[in-house]
BALUMGU-7065 format. One record per residue (C-alpha): residue number from 0; residue in one letter; x, y, z. Coordinates in nm, 3 decimals. Layout:
+-----+---------+---------+---------+---------+
: num : residuo :      px :      py :      pz :
+-----+---------+---------+---------+---------+
: NUM :       A :       X :       Y :       Z :
...
+-----+---------+---------+---------+---------+
END
This chain:
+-----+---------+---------+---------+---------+
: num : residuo :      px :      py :      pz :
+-----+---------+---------+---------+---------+
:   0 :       X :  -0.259 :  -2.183 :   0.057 :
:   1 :       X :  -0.484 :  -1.925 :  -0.164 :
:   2 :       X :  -0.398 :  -1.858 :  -0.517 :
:   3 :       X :  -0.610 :  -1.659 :  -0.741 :
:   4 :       X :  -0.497 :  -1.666 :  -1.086 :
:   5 :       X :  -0.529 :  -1.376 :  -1.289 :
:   6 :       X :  -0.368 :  -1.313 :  -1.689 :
:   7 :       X :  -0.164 :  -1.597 :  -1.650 :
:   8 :       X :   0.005 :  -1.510 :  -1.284 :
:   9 :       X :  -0.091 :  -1.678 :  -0.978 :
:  10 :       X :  -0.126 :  -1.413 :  -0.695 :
:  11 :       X :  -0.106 :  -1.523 :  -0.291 :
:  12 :       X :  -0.330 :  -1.441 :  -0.007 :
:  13 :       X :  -0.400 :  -1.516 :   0.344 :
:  14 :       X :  -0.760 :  -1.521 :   0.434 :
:  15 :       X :  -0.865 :  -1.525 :   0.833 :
:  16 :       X :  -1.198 :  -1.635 :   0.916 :
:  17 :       X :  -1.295 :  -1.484 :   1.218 :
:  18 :       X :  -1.647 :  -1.681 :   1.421 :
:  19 :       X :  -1.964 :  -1.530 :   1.349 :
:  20 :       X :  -1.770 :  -1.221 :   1.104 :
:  21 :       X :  -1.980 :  -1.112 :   0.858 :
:  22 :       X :  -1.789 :  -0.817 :   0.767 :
:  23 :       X :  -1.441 :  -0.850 :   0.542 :
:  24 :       X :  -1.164 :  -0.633 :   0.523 :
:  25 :       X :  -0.876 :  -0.640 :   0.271 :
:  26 :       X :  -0.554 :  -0.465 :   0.371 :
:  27 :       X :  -0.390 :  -0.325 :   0.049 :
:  28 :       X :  -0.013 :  -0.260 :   0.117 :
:  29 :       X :   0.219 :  -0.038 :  -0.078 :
:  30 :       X :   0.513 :  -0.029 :  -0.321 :
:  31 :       X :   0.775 :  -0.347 :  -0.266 :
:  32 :       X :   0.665 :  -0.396 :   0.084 :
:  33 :       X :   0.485 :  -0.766 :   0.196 :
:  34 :       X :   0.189 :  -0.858 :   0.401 :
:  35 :       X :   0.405 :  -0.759 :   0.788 :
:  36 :       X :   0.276 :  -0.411 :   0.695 :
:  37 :       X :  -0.030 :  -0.488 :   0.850 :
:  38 :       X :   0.124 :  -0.648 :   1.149 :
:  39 :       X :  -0.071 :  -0.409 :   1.407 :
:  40 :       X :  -0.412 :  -0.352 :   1.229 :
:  41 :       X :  -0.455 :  -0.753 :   1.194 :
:  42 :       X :  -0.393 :  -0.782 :   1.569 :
:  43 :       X :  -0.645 :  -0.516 :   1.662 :
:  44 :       X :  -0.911 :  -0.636 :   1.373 :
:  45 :       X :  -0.870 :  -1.051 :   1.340 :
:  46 :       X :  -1.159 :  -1.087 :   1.597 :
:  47 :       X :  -1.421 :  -0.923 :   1.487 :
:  48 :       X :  -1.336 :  -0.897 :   1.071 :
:  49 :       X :  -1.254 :  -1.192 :   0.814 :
:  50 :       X :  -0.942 :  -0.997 :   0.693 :
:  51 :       X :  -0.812 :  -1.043 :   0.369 :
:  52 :       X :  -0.423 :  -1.005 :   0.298 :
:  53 :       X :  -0.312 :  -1.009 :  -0.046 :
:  54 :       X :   0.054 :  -1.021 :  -0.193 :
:  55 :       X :   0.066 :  -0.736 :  -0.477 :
:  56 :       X :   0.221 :  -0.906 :  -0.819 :
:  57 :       X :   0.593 :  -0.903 :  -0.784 :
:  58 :       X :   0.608 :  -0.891 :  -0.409 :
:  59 :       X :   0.617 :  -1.206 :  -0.111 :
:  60 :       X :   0.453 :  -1.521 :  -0.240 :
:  61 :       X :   0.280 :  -1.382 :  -0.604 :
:  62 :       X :   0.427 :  -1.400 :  -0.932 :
:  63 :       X :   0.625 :  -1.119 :  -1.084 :
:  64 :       X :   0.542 :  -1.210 :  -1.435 :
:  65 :       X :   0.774 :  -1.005 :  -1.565 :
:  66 :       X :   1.029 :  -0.984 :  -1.921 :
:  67 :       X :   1.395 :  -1.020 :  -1.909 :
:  68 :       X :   1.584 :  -0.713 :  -1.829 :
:  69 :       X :   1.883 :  -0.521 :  -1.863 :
:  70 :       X :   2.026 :  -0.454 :  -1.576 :
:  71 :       X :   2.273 :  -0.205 :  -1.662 :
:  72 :       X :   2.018 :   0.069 :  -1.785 :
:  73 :       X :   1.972 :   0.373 :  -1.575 :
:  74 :       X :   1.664 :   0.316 :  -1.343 :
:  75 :       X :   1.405 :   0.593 :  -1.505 :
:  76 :       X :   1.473 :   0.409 :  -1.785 :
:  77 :       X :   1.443 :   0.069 :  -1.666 :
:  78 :       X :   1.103 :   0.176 :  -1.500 :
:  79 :       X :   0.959 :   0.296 :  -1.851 :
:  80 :       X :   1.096 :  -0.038 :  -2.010 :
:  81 :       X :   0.909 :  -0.220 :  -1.729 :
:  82 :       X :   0.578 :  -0.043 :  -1.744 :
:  83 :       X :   0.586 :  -0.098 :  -2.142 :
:  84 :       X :   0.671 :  -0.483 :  -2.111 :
:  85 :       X :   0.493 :  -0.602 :  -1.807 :
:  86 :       X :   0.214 :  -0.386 :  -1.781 :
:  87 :       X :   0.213 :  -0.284 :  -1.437 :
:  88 :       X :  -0.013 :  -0.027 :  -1.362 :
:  89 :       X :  -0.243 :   0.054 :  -1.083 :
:  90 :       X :  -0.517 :  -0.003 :  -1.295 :
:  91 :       X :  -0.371 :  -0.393 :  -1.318 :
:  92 :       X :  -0.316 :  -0.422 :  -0.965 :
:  93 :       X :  -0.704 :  -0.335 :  -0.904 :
:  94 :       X :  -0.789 :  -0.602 :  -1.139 :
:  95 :       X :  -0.566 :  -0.824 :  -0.936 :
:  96 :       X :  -0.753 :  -0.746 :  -0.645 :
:  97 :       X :  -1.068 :  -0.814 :  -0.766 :
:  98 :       X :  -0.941 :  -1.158 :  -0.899 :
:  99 :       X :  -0.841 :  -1.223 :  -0.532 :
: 100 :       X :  -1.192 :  -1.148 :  -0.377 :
: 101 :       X :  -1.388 :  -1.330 :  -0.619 :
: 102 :       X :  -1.157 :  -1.631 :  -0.562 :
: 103 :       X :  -1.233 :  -1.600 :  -0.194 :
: 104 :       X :  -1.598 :  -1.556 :  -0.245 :
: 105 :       X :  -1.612 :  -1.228 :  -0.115 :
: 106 :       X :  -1.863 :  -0.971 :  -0.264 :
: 107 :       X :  -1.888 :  -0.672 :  -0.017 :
: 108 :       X :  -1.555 :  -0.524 :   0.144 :
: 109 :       X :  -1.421 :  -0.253 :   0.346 :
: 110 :       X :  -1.069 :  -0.136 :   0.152 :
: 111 :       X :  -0.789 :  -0.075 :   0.353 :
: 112 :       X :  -0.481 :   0.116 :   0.128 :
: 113 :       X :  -0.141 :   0.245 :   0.264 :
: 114 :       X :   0.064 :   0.430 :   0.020 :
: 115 :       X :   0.029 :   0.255 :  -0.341 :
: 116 :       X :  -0.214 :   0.058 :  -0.194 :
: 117 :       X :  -0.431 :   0.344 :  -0.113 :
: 118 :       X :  -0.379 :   0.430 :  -0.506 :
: 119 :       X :  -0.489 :   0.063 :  -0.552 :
: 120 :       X :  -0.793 :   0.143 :  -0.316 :
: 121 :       X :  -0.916 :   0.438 :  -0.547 :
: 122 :       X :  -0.888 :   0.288 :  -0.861 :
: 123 :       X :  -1.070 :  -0.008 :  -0.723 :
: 124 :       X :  -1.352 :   0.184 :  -0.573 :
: 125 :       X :  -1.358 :   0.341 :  -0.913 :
: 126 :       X :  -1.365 :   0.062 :  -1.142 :
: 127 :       X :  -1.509 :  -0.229 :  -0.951 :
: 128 :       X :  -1.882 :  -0.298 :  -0.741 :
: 129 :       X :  -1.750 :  -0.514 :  -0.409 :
: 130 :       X :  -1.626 :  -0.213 :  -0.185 :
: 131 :       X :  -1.871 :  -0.058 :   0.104 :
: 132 :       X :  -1.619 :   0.188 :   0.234 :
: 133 :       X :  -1.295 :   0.304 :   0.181 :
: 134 :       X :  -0.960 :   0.412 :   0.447 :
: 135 :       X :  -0.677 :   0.561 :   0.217 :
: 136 :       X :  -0.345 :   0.632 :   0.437 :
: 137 :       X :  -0.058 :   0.820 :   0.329 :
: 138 :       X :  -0.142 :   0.823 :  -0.030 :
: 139 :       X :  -0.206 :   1.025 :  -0.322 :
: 140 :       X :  -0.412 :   1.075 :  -0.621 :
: 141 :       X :  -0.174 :   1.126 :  -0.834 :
: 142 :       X :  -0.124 :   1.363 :  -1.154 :
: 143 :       X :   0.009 :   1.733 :  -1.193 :
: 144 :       X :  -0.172 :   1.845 :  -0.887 :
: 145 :       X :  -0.027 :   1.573 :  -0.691 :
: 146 :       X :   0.262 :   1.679 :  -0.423 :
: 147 :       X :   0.565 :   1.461 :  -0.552 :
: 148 :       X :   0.764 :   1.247 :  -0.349 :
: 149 :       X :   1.057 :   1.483 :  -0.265 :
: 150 :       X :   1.388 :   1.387 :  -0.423 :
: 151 :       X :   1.567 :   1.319 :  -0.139 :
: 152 :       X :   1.351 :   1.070 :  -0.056 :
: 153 :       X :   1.356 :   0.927 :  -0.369 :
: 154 :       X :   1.705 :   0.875 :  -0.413 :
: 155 :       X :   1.739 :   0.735 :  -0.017 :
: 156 :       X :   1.442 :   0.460 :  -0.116 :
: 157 :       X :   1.622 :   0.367 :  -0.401 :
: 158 :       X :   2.012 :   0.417 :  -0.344 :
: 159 :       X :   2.227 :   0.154 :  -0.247 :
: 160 :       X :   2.498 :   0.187 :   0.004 :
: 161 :       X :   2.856 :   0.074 :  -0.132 :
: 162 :       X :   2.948 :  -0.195 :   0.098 :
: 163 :       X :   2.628 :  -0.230 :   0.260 :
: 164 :       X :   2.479 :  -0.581 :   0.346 :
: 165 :       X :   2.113 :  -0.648 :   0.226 :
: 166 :       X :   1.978 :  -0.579 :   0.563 :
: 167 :       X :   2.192 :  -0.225 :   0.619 :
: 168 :       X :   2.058 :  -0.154 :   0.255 :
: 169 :       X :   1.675 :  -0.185 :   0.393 :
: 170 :       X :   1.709 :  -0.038 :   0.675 :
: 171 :       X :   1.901 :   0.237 :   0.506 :
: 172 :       X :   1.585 :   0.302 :   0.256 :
: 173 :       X :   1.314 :   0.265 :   0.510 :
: 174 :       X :   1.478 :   0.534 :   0.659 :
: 175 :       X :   1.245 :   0.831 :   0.552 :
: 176 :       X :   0.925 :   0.684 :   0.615 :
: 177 :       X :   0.967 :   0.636 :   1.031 :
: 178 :       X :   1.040 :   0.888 :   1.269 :
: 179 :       X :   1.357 :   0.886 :   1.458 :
: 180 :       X :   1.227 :   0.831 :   1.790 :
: 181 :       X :   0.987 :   0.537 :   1.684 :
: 182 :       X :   1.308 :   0.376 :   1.558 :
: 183 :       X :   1.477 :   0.505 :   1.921 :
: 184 :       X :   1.243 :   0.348 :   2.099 :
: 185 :       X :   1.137 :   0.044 :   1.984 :
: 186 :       X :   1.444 :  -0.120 :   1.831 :
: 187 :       X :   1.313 :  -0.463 :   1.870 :
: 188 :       X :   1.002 :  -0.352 :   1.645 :
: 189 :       X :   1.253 :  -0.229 :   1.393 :
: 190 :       X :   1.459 :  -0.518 :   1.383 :
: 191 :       X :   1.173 :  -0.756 :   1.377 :
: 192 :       X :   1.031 :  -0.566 :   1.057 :
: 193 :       X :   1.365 :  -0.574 :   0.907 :
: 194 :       X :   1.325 :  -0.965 :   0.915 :
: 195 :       X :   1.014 :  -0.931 :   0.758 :
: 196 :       X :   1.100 :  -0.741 :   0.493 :
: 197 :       X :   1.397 :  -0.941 :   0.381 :
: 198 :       X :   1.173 :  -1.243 :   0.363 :
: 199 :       X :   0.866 :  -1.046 :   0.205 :
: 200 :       X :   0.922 :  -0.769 :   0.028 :
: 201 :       X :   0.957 :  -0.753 :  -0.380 :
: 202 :       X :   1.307 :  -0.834 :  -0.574 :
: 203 :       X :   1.465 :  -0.484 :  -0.682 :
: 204 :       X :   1.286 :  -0.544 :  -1.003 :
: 205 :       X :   0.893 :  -0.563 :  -0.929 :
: 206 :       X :   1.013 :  -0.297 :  -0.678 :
: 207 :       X :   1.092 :  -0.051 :  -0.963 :
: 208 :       X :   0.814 :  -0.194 :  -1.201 :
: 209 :       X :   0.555 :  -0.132 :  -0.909 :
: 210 :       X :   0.752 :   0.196 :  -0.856 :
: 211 :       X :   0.661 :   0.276 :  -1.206 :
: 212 :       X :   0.298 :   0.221 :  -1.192 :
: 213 :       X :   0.255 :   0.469 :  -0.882 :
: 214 :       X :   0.460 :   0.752 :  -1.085 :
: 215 :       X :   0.166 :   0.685 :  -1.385 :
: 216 :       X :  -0.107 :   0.701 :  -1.166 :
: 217 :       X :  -0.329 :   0.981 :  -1.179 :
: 218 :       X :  -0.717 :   1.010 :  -1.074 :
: 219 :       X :  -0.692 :   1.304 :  -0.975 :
: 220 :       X :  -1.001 :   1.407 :  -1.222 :
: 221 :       X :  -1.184 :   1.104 :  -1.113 :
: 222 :       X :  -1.144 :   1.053 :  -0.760 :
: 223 :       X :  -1.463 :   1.273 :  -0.695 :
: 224 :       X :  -1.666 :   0.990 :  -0.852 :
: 225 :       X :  -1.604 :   0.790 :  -0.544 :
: 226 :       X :  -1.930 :   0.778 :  -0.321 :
: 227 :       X :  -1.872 :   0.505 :  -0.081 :
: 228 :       X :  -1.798 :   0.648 :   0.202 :
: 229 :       X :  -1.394 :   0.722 :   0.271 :
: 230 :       X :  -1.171 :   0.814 :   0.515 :
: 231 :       X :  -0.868 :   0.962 :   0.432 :
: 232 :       X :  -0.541 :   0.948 :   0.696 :
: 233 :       X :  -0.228 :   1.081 :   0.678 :
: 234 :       X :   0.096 :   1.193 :   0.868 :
: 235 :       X :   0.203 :   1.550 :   0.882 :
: 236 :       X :   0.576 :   1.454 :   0.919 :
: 237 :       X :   0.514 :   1.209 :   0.613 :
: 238 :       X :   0.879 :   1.255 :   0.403 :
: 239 :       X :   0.765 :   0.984 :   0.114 :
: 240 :       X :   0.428 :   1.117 :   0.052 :
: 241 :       X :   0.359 :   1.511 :   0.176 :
: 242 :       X :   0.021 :   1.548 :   0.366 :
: 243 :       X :  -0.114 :   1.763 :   0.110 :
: 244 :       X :  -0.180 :   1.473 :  -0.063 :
: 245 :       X :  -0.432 :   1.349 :   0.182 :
: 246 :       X :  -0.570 :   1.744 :   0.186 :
: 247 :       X :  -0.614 :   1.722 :  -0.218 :
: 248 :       X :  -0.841 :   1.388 :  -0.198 :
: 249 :       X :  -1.048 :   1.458 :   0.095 :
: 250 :       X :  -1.193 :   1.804 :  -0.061 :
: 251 :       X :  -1.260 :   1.655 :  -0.372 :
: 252 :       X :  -1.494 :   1.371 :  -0.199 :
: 253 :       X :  -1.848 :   1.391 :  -0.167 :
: 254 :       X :  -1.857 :   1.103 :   0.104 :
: 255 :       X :  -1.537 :   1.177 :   0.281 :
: 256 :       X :  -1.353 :   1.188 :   0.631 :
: 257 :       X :  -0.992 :   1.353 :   0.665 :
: 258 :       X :  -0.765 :   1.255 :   0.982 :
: 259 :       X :  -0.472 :   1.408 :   1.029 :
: 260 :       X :  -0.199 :   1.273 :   1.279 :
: 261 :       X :   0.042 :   1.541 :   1.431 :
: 262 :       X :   0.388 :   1.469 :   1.396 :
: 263 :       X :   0.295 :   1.125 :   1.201 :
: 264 :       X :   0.512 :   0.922 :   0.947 :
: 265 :       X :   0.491 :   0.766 :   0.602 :
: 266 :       X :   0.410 :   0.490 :   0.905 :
: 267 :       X :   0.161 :   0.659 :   1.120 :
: 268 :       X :  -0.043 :   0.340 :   1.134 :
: 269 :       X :   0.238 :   0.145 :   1.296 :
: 270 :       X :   0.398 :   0.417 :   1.512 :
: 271 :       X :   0.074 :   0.507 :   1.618 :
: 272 :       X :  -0.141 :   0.190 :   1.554 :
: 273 :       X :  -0.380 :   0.254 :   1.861 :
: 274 :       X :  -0.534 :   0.546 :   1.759 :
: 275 :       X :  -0.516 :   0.477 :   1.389 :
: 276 :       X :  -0.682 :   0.115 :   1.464 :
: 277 :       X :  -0.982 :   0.257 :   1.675 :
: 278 :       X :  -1.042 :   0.546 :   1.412 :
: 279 :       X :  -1.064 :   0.287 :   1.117 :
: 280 :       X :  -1.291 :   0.059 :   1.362 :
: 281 :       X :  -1.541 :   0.315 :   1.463 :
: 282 :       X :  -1.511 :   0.455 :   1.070 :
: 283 :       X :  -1.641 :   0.097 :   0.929 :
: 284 :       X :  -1.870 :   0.026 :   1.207 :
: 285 :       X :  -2.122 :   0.362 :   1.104 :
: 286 :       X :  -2.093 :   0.282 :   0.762 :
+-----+---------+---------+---------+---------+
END
């Protein structure tokens, strides 16, 4: 199995080699959640791309590398602690990323970022030479400009029911980023991503320490400075992360695309992987 090694902490990735692919993408998945995310878009892509699927520090197979804790602090407070201790910043996790493609011997890519990983994806394309193009989903650049998470969805991601088993407790928190009639209809698809994520996802801990990192980041001043060419996606019924967001980044681009998906989720790019798939396909193919 891969292992890159960066600062110390060994990080995880799957690499598929497709026949006769020149072309790699990585798939950069968001706060807490494990490679599954990408369930649909490695389907639709595995033929025709080497794909690249990294675990972020602290989540699935990678290392956590992080301090002992108290446990008993409120969370805001725990999440500064963390960010102090274990330096987890977006910043980090981009320098994680790189550490992964230059163990795999990859030097041009096509970024693919959900959520924190599209924060991941700018700060890459910022700091680091191997990207050709860019697709940010659901994501923000962060700082004062920056539409917040809304409270409410906040406190769902991170409450726990009393009583609740660990799977009612992630299914309870996953909550505001599907729409009610994905979950309606395709219950199987649910419950199989429930298994997933109970055998993927980060501990409660990296979960808040990535947490942390995605409330610091801000390139809001910066994010102009990306020229490879980007295409920015988004939901309009997204309850984690307001469309806005994706509004905010695409005018400030010089080299940028901005789809919007009616009625889409924090998950557009499962609930509606078709569309999403063939618009990120024909988007790396003329670039």
């Amino acid at each position: 199995m891969p292992r890159a090694t960066r600062d110390g902490v060994s990080l995880y990735y799957e690499h598929e080699q497709a026949a006769d692919a020149d072309e790699h993408i990585v798939f950069i998945q968001g706060l807490g959640v494990g490679r599954w995310l990408w369930h649909r878009q490695r389907e639709a892509f595995a033929d025709e791309y080497n794909l690249l699927l990294p675990d972020n520090r602290g989540t699935g197979q990678s290392e956590a590398a992080l301090p002992p804790i108290i446990p008993r602090l409120p969370r805001k407070l725990r999440m500064l602690l963390f960010i102090k201790l274990a330096g987890y910043s977006i910043s980090g996790f981009a320098a994680d990323l790189d550490a992964v493609l230059a163990d795999a011997g990859v030097n041009e890519v096509h970024l693919v970022g959900a959520s924190m990983g599209g924060m991941i994806a700018q700060q890459y394309a910022l700091e680091y030479g191997r990207a050709q193009t860019a697709t940010l989903l659901c994501t923000t650049h962060g700082g004062e400009e920056a539409v917040p998470i809304p409270e409410e969805t906040v406190e769902t991601m991170y409450d726990v029911p009393e009583g609740a088993s660990e799977r009612e407790i992630v299914r309870h928190r996953m909550g505001p980023s599907i729409n009610e009639e994905f979950a309606e209809n395709e219950p199987e698809a649910i419950e199989q991503i429930l298994d997933w994520r109970l055998e993927q996802d980060a501990s409660e801990v990296a979960r808040e320490s990535q947490g942390a990192a995605g409330l610091n980041f801000d390139v809001s001043d910066r994010v102009g400075d990306i020229t490879i060419p980007t295409l920015v996606m988004h939901g309009t019924n997204d309850k984690v992360l307001p469309d806005e967001n994706a509004k905010l980044i695409a005018e400030k681009l010089s080299n940028g695309q901005l789809g919007l998906f009616e009625g889409g989720s924090h998950l557009f790019f499962i609930e509606e992987s078709e569309q999403v798939n063939e618009r990120i396909a024909e988007f790396i193919e003329n670039h």
